[in-house]
N, C-alpha and C positions, 0 to 999 in steps of 0.2 A: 401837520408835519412839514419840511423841509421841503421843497417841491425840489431842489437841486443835490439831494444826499452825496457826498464825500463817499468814494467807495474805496473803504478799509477793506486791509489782508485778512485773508480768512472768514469772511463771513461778520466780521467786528463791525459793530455799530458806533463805536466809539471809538477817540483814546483819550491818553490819561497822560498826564508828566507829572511828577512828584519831584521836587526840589525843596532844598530843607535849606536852610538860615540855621550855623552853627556858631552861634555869637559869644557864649558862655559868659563873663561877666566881663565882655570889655568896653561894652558899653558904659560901664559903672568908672570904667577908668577914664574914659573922655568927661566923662558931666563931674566926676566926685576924686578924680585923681588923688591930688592931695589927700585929703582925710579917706581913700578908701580903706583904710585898716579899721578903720571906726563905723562900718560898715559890713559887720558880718555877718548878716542874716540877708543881705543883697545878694550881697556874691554868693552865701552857699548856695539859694535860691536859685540864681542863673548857672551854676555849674552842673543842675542835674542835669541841663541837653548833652554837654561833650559825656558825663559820667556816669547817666542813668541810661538817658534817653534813647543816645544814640547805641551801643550796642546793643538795645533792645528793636532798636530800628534793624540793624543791621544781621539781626536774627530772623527777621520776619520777613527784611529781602531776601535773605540765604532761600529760605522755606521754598521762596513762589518764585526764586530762579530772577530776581529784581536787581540792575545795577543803576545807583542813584547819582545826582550829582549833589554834592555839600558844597553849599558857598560859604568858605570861613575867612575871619580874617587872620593875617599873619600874623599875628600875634597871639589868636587862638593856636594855628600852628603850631607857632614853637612852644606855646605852655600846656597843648595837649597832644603828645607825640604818642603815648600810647593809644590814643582813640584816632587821631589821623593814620595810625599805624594798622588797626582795625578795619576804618575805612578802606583804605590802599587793599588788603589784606581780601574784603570781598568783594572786591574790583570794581570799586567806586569812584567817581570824580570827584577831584580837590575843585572847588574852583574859586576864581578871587573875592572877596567880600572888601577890600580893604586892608590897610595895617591893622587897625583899631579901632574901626567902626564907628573912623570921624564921618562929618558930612562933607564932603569934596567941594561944594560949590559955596561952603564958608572957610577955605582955605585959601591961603594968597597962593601964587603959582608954584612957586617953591617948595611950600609946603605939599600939595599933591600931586607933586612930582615924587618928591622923597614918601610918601603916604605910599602911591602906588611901585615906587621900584621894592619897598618894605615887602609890602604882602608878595611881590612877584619871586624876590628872594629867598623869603621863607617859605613859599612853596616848593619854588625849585630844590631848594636843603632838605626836604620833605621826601619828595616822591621825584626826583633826577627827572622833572621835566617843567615848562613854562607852564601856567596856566590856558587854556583854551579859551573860559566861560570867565564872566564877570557880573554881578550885579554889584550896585552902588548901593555902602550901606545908605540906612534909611530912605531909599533910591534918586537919592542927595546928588545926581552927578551935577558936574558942569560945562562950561563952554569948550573947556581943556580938556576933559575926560575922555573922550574918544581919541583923541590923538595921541594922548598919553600911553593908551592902552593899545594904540597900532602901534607906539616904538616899540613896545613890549613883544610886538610878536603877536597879539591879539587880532586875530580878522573878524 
């Protein structure tokens, strides 16, 4: 065992963080943009997270009294406002994934500038606040990425 054990509230021998990647099919939109209509057994595929998965998530936090964070990107956002609405609804975190689930550190400067104020605005149009939390899709960051995400208001 542990000779130096961590002493958790309550008598807990553990803990636990659960954090979800709500990506839906925008990935499909970065690698196959162009021909994504030629493409539809990708995308319905990726769309059961925001359409199946996640209120089925968000039933079984209700259950066990669980508030989660979802890292989406802005563009899931805006194209799934009823499930981020759900989200919000059992007092869950939005947090940033991205506009679109590029990779940031194959972006020139400009580009993940505009990449990140994207998803910061579509959250904020979501839920009337900044985002707090960030992961980088594919965890793709770069040299720019922290600093970008301190203008933002991110600590």
């Amino acid at each position: 065992m542990i000779r130096n054990p961590i002493p958790w509230p309550n008598g807990a021998r553990c803990a636990v963080a659960f954090t979800f990647d709500m990506d839906g099919e925008s990935l499909m939109h970065v690698r196959h943009g162009e021909t994504i209509a030629d493409r539809p057994v990708g995308t319905s595929d990726l769309r059961y997270g925001p359409e199946i998965a996640v209120p089925r998530f968000v039933d079984l936090f209700a259950r066990y009294g669980m508030k989660q964070t979802f890292f989406v990107p802005g563009w899931c956002v805006k194209d799934y406002p009823a499930t981020i609405e759900e989200l919000l609804n059992g007092g869950h975190e939005i947090a940033h994934h991205g506009w679109i689930h590029g990779r940031l550190r194959e972006m020139s400067d400009a580009q993940e500038a505009e990449d990140i104020a994207k998803g910061v605005e579509a959250i904020v149009a979501a839920t009337g606040e900044k985002p707090r939390g960030f992961r980088a899709p594919s965890y793709a960051m770069s040299r720019r990425t922290m600093g970008l995400l301190q203008d933002h208001g991110m600590a």
